[in-house]
NUMARVEX-818990 format. One record per residue (C-alpha): x, z, y. Coordinates in steps of 0.05 Angstrom, whole numbers, plus 5000, padded with zeros to 4 digits. Example, Ala and Ser with C-alpha at 12.3 -4.5 7.8 and 13.67 -1.06 7.14 Angstrom:
524651564910/527351434979/
END
This chain:
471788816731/477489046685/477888796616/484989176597/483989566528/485190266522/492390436507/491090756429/487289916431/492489536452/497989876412/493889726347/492889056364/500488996384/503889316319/497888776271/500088136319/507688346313/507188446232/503487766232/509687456273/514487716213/511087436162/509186856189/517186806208/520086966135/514386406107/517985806160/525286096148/523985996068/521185406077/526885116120/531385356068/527884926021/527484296066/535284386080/537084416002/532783745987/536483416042/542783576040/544683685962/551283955953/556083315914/557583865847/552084345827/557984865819/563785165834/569784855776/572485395739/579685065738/584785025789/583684535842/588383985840/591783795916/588583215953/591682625941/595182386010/590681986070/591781206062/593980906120/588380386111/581780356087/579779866033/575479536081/579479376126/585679126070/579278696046/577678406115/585278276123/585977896052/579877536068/582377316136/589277076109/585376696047/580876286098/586876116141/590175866089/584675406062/583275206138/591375046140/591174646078/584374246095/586574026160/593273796132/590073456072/584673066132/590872876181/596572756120/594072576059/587972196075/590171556074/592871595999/585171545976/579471025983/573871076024/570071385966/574971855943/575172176015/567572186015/566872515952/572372945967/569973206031/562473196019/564273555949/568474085985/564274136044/558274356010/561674775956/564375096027/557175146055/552775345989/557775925958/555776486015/549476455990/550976605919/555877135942/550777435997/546377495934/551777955895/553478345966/559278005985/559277906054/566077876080/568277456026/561277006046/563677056117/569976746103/568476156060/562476056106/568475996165/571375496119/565675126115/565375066191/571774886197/571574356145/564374056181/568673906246/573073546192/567973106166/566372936246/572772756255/573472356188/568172086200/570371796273/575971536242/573871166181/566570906204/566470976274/573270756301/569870316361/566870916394/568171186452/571971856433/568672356493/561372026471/563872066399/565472806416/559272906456/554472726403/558473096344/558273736374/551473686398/550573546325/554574116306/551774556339/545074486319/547274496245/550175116247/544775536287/540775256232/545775536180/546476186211/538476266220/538576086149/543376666131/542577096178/546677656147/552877246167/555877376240/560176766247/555076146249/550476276303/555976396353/560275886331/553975466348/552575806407/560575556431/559574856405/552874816444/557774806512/561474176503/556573586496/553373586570/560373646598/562973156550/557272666555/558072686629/565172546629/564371976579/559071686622/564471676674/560572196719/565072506776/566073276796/558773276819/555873046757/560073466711/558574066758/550473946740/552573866671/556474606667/550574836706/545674606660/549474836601/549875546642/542375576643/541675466573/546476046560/543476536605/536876306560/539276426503/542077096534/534877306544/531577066491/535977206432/536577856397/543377856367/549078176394/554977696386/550777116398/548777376473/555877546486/558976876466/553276536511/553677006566/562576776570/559676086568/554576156622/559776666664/566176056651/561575486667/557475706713/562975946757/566075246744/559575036783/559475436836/567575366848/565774546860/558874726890/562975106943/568974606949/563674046956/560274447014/566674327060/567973647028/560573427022/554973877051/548773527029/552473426952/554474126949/548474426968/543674296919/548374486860/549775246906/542175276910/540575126835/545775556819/543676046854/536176026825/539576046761/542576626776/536477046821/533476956748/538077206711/537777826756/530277876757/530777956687/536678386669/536378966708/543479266687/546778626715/541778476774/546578656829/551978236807/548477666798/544877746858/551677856898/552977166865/546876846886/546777086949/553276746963/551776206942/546076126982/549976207038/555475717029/550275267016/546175317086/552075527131/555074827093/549174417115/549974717190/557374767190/556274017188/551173927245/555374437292/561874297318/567474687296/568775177341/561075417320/562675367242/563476147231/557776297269/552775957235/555176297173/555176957199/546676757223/546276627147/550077287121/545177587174/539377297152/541177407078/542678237097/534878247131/530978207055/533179017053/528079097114/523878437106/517078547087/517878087026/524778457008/520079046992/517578706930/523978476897/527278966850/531579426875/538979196849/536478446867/535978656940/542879096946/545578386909/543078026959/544178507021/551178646995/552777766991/550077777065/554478347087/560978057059/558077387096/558477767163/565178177148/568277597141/565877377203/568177937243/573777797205/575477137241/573977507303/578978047305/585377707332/581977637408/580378357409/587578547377/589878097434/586078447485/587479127457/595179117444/596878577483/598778917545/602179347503/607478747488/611478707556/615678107568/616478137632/618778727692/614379317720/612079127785/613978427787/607978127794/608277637736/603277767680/604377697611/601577077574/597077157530/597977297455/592676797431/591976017459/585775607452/582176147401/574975887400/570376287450/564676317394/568176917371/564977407432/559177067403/559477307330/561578027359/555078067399/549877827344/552578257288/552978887343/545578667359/543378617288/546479357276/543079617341/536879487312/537679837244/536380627252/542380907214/548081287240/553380867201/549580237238/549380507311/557580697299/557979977279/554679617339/557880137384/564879967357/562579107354/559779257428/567379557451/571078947410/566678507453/567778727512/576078887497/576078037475/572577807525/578477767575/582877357518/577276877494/574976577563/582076717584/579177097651/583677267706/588277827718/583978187772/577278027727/580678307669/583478947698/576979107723/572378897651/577879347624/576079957677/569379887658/570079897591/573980457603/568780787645/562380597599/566080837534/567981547561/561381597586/558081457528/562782067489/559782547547/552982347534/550881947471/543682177465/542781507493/545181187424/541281637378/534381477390/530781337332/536581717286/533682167233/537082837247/541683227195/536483547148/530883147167/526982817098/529382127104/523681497100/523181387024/524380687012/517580186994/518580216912/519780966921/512880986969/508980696912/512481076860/509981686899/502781356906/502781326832/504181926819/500282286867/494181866854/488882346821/486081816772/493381716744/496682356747/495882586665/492883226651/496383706648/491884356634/487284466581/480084556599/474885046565/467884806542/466185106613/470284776654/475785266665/483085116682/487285206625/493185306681/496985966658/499786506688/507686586701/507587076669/506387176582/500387486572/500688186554/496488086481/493387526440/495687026401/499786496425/499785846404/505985326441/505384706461/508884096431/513584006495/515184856493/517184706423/522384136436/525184566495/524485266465/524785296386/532185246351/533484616317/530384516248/524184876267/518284446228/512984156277/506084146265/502883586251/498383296305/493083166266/492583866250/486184296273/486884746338/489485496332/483385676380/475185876361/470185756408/468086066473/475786256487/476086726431/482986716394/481986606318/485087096270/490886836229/498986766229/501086906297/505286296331/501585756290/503785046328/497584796366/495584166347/495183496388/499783076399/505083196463/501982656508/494182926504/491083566530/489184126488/482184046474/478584656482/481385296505/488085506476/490086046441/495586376472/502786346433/507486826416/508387546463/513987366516/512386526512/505486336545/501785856513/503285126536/499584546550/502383726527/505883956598/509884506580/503984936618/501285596596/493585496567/488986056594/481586236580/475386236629/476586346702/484486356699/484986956652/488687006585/486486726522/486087476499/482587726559/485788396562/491288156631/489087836691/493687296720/498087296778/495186926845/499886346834/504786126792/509385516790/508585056741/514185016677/518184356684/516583856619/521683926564/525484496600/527885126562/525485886575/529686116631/532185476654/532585316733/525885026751/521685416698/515485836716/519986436687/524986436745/525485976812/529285416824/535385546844/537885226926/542984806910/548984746964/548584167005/555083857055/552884007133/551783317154/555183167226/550983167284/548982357310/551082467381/558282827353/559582147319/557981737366/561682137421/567581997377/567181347370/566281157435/571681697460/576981317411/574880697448/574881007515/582181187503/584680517473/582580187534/584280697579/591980547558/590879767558/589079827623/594780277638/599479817605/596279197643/595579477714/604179617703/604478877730/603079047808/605179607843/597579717877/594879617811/598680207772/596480717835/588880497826/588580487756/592781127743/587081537789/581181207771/584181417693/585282097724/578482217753/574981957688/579182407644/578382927691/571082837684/570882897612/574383517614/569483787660/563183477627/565383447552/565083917494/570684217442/576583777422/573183187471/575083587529/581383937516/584283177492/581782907555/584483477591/591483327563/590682597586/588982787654/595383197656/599282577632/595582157683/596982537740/605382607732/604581807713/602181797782/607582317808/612981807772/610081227803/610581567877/617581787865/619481007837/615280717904/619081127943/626380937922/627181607893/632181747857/632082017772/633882677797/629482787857/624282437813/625483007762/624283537816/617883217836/615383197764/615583947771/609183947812/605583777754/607184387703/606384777775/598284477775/597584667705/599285377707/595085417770/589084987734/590185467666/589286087707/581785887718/580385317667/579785777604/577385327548/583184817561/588085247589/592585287530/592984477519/593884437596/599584777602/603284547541/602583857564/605284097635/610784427598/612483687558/612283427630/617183837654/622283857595/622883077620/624583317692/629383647659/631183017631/632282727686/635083247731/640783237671/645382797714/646583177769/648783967746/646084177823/639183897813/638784127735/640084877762/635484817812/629084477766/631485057710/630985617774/623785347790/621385287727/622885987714/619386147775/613385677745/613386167686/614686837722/607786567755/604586427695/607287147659/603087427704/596287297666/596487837619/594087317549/600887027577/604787577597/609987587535/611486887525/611486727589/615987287605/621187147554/620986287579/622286617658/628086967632/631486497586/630185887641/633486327695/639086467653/640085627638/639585557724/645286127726/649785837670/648385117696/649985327770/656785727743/658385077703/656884667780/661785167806/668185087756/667485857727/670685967660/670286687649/666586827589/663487497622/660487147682/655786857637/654387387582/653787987626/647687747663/646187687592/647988377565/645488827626/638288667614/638388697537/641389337550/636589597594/631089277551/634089617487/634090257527/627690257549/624490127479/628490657442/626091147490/618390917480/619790897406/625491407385/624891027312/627090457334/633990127304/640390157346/641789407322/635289247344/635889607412/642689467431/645689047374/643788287414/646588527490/653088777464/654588287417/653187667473/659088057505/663388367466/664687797412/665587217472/671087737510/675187937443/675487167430/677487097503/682887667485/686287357432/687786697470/688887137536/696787157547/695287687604/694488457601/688188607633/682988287597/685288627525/686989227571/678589227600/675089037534/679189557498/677090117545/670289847542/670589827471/673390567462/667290757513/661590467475/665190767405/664491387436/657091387453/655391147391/659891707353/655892117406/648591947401/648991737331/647891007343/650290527288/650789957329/654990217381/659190557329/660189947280/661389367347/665189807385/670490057336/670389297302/672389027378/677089587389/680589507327/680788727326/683488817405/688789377390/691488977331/692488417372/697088847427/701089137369/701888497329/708388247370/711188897363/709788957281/712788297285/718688567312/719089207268/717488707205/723888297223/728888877232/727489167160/730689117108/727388587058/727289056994/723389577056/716289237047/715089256975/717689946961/712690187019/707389796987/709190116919/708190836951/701890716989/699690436923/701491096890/698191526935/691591116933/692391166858/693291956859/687892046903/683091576883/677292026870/677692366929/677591656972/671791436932/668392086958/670192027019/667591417019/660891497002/660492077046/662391637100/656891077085/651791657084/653391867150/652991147177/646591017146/642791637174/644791347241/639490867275/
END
């Protein structure tokens, strides 16, 4: 059935609702302009006719604060001059002039805040009031001296304060518009349990009760007092002596187990309390507590154990203390009391593992640490003597206790625990060599195995993405919530029974009437509110009721509309206490005139029009961080370990001669494995080892075999030879492969450096290595270029063997393939620069000869490289060829010069002396007369060299 009005309807009703929205807008906007002149009044009425005079510079203090600091100085002054006239000038009076001098004073002291509280005064009432403190500790202490002389002074003390402090809570509640006496008797309330204690002649024990008594009391009054400074004075007198406590609580539990243990137990009570109460310090104190607890039971047990088993029964109680996260009791403490506790248990066990490190440093680096020869059969001692074996012990409960918690940051913990366990075992027991090389094998084995395939490990892991298990307070949280009888309602029902759920959309007529939530969200500040009291914007039977359009509906934000509600404004649908839009009878409008869409998500409470989460546009996806896969992890963790003991071993097996060979394959075929089995940087790292295994086993031949470093260099060469053949078929790791085959053989080369013979001949087959390797056409050009430049080094190396020390024999094998190279790409790309072509393989000769030249004393070497010179001019004057031009006619200047010098020598000496300047003055002349003409010529000239290639 369709309910839509005409369109001649609709627009009448439109242009009347829209008129009503104007004036109904102009009637709130003058009546906010009315509420904003009665509350904020402007200081003159108006403007002053005369000129304004300039304001008067900023003080650099306000007259509060010069008050406070006058007032301050005063009461020092009289607290100065009472002490001094109690501790000097007493004894010039009788015992009735002091009484009625310090009980007259006292109370004048004590009684004036009051009269000046009356008049408003209360810093001035604050200070005499300190005064009057000050001057009641006086009387104490006159009193002691004068009447009660025999006393004990800590009792004496004891009792006064106690006395004190009672008086002046009672003077503070009395005026409780000063600040100063309630925490002043908040500090005195600190001293008389500690001081009675003492002056009972009670030891650390006692006066350890006593702070912790006096602690309790503080965090009381913490909790049950409203003023600020008073809870902050008690809580630095609970926090000073209550640590004080638990300082001797936890001395007393080495000392004195069953002494210190029930003063860490109260204290800890004391504090799970405090946290149970105050949520904002919860985990704190419950860190505290938790520690407490601890050193109180591993105390007790540390005592009943022997030593050796001391750490371990304090990492059962960190343990223990960690399990109320997961216990079922746990679930009902508050949140920030369990993380307290959990977090006190944790530092309990890191501790612990703490303590346990050295054995697996021991076992991991300690082969590392040679003191004695390869191959000489002794073995090195070990790094740590007598370290208790309970430490393998405390490595394999906390890696069980991890095992069993299903989190990825556990399972990397017990897999790591699991590895230090089995790298410490060897130094703990102190196992023997063979026992040890092999537990090391294994661990070897089992860790790179694991990094192949950890789906093993991550049973039970919640996968990236996966919801994770909400914890038990959010489960009931949830229950709550969800739990139809108390979920509030949020849509407004009709006398019917209809939803008052609205559409997403506004409704396209009828008045509108928002909801108190839409208004805090949606309306501009200083928009007046209805008041809840007032009667609903909506008739009966759904109909809207004629009047001001955008009329606030009444109710208050926290009940439903009662009855169905008339819809608001055009462009805002009418809301519910939810922030939902109010519709009539069977999900339509309040107007009736435009059906509703099928669905529509419901407006977040207290969120604006157009916000993210709205029913007027979706929420937004927000980015989330890819989370790394559990098996990746894991492989990583247990590759790291894999390769840690894969060099212990290494390092240990370096002892016996049999030993290296067997470890250095079985490392070989494990790596070799990995790089067959594994995935991405897993495999080409493990390929890499593989290649460093395999020339440690080439070494280790050549060094069986009485080889010597040379020959050993040449047989290092069959390992960069396997690489290039393993890189021509192993595609994912070729690349890593053969660069670590390339390391290996830059230390033949290393070694083959002694003997110029064997150097040519490992540069000659390396080249030939590469001219194999060129061959593969993602290789082809740097491979090439390596072939080349590593048969040139065998050439120069073997020439250098030989004794030559002509300069050409090495740069013309040089220059004759640069030139044919250079050739060959200027006639595939005509474009291409002379200096580019030809500019490298005639310099590597021509530069080397002409220095040759001028320290040859012989003709024919200037006599060659001049004609060669002169040749290569001539093709570049020929082809145009800047390179050939500019080298050759450089050389063949610098060469003829050099020929003619003895003769200009010659010339130079039979002249007369007056000869050289005069011809300098002419040739200066003639440059000067034809300057123009050489600067032409010049330029003419650089043109012409510069449109040559």
């Amino acid at each position: 059935m369709d309910n839509s009005l005409p369109p001649a309807d609709e627009l009448v009703l439109v242009d009347r609702e829209l008129a009503q929205l104007e004036a109904r807008r102009t009637q709130l906007l003058a009546r906010r302009a009315w509420l904003v002149q009665v509350l904020y009044r402007p200081a003159r009425a108006a403007t002053p006719r005369w000129p304004v005079t300039p304001a008067a510079p900023v003080a650099d203090s306000t007259p509060r604060s010069a008050q406070n600091v006058l007032l301050t100085l005063g009461g020092t002054l009289l607290t100065i001059a009472a002490v001094a006239f109690t501790l000097v000038s007493w004894g010039s009076m009788g015992i009735g002039g002091r009484a009625a001098v310090l009980c007259a004073v006292t109370g004048a002291a004590l009684s004036a805040p009051v009269v000046l509280l009356r008049r408003g005064l209360v810093s001035t009432g604050e200070s005499v009031a300190v005064l009057g403190l000050v001057l009641t500790v006086l009387d104490a202490y006159a009193l002691h001296r004068v009447a009660l002389s025999d006393t004990d002074g800590l009792g004496y003390a004891a009792v006064a304060s106690a006395v004190l402090a009672g008086a002046w809570a009672a003077y503070g509640s009395a005026l409780p518009r000063l600040r100063v006496p309630l925490p002043a008797g908040v500090v005195a309330a600190q001293l008389p349990l500690p001081l009675g204690v003492l002056a009972a002649g009670g030891g650390a024990t006692a006066f350890a009760w006593a702070a912790l008594v006096t602690a309790a009391a503080d965090g009381a009054v913490i909790l049950w007092t409203r003023p600020l400074p008073v809870r902050i004075t008690a809580g630095a007198g609970a926090a000073l002596l209550g640590g004080w406590a638990l300082l001797t609580g936890g001395w007393l539990s080495f000392s004195s187990p069953w002494s210190g243990a029930p003063l860490l137990l109260a204290g800890a009570a004391v504090c799970l309390y405090a946290a149970w109460r105050t949520p904002g310090w919860a985990v704190a104190a419950s860190v505290v507590a938790g520690l407490a607890v601890v050193a109180a039971v591993g105390g007790l047990l540390r005592s009943a154990v022997p030593g050796d088993w001391a750490v371990p029964a304090y990492v059962l109680c960190g343990l223990a203390m960690a399990s109320v996260w997961r216990a079922g009791a746990g679930a009902r403490l508050p949140r920030g009391v369990r993380t307290g506790l959990t977090g006190a248990g944790a530092t309990t066990v890191a501790l612990g593992l703490l303590w346990a490190l050295p054995p697996v440093a021991g076992g991991a680096l300690g082969p590392l640490a040679r003191t004695t020869e390869i191959w000489s059969g002794e073995h090195t001692g070990p790094a740590l003597v007598a370290y208790p074996a309970t430490a393998a012990l405390v490595l394999a409960v906390v890696a069980a206790a991890l095992a069993s918690v299903p989190r990825l940051w556990a399972r990397c913990g017990a897999l790591t625990l699991v590895w230090a366990l089995l790298t410490a075992l060897p130094v703990a027991p102190g196992l023997p060599y063979a026992a040890t090389l092999a537990l090391q094998l294994l661990t070897t084995a089992a860790a790179l195995w694991i990094a192949v395939r950890p789906a093993s490990l991550t049973r039970g892991l919640p996968r990236p993405g996966a919801t994770p298990t909400a914890s038990p307070e959010a489960r009931t949280t949830t229950d709550r919530t969800t739990d139809p009888t108390n979920r509030p309602a949020t849509a407004a029902t009709g006398p019917s029974g209809a939803s008052a759920t609205g559409p997403a959309e506004p409704p396209a007529s009828g008045p509108s009437a928002p909801g108190p939530t839409d208004r805090t969200a949606a309306e501009p500040a200083g928009t007046p509110v209805a008041d809840p009291a007032a009667p609903s914007a909506s008739g009966p039977a759904g109909r809207p009721t004629p009047g001001p359009v955008g009329t606030p509906v009444a109710g208050p934000a926290a009940s439903p509309a009662s009855g169905p509600s008339a819809p608001g404004p055009a462009g805002r649908p009418a809301s519910g206490p939810a922030g939902q839009s109010a519709s009539g009878p069977a999900g339509q409008s309040a107007g009736g005139s435009v059906p509703p869409p099928p669905s529509a998500p419901p407006r977040v409470p207290g969120a604006g029009f157009g916000a993210s989460g709205t029913g007027w546009m979706p929420p937004r996806p927000r980015p989330q961080a890819s989370a790394a896969e559990p098996g990746t992890v894991l492989g990583w963790v247990a590759y790291a370990g894999g390769l840690v003991s894969a060099a212990g071993a290494v390092a240990l097996a370096l002892d016996v001669r049999g030993a290296t060979f067997l470890v250095l394959g079985a490392v070989l075929g494990l790596l070799t494995g990995v790089a067959v089995l594994g995935t991405g940087a897993r495999r080409a790292v493990s390929a890499c080892g593989a290649v460093l295994a395999a020339a440690g086993l080439v070494f280790a031949g050549a060094a069986a075999a009485g080889l010597e470093a040379h020959w050993t260099g040449l047989a290092l060469l069959l390992v960069p030879a396997a690489t290039a053949a393993v890189g021509a078929t192993a595609r994912p790791v070729a690349l890593p492969v053969e660069i670590t085959g390339a390391a290996v053989g830059l230390s033949a080369l290393g070694l083959a450096a002694s003997r110029p013979a064997f150097l040519a001949l490992v540069l000659a087959l390396g080249g030939v290595i590469a001219a194999a390797t060129a061959v593969r056409p993602e290789r082809r050009r740097f491979a090439s270029w390596t072939a080349a430049g590593l048969f040139l080094l065998a050439a120069w190396v073997r020439l250098g063997a030989w004794g030559v020390t002509t300069p050409e024999a090495y740069t013309l094998p040089v220059t004759v393939p640069a030139l044919v190279v250079g050739f060959l790409r200027r006639r595939r790309d005509p474009e291409a620069s002379s200096w580019t072509a030809y500019g490298p393989g005639l310099a590597v000769t021509l530069l080397p000869s002409l220095g040759a030249a001028w320290t040859d004393p012989e003709w024919v070497r200037p006599l060659v490289l001049g004609v060669a010179a002169l040749v290569v001019t001539l093709l570049g004057a020929r082809f145009r060829l800047q390179a050939l031009l500019l080298l050759g006619g450089t050389v063949l200047a610098l060469d003829g010069l050099h020929e003619l010098a003895p003769y200009v020598v010659q010339v130079v000496g039979a002249l007369p002396r007056w000869l050289p300047p005069a011809l300098a003055g002419l040739l200066l002349l003639a440059v000067g007369a034809t300057y123009e003409q050489r600067l032409r010529d010049a330029r003419r000239l650089r043109e012409r060299l510069a449109r040559m290639r």
